[in-house]
C-alpha positions, 0 to 999 in steps of 0.5 A: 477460476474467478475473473475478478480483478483484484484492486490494490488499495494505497494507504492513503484509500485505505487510511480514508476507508477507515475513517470513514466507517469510524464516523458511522458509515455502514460498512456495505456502503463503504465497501460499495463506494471503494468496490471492494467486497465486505471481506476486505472491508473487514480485513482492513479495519481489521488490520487498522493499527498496522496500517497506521505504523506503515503510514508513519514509515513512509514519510518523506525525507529530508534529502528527497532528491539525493533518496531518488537518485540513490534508489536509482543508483541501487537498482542499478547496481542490483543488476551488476551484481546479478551479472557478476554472478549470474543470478536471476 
């Protein structure tokens, strides 16, 4: 079993990770500076036009605060609808 602790990368590292290696960048060096190995490195370039389509589906929109609070009216209805029927 490894005892590694894996590292949840957000978009925005992972969006300057790439650029960073399209500028010139050695990949070692880069993979050192955000400690993470070569592999996930490799597996982010990789992935690179995935990534950009996330990016663009994350924007704010225009009614932030009523977005906030209708995610917190949701979850709260997630859990009146699992007492209603007695899912996990």
């Amino acid at each position: 079993m490894s005892s590694r602790k894996y590292k949840c990368l957000t978009i925005a590292k992972k969006k300057k990770l790439i650029e960073k290696v399209e500028e010139g960048e050695e990949k070692s060096d880069v993979a050192k500076e955000f400690e993470i190995p070569q592999s996930t490195l490799s597996t982010i370039i990789k992935h690179a036009a995935q990534t950009a389509v996330v990016q663009k589906k994350t924007t704010e929109g225009e009614y932030l605060h009523l977005e906030e609070i209708l995610v917190i009216w949701l979850r709260g209805q997630k859990y009146f609808i699992c007492d209603i029927f007695r899912l996990p």
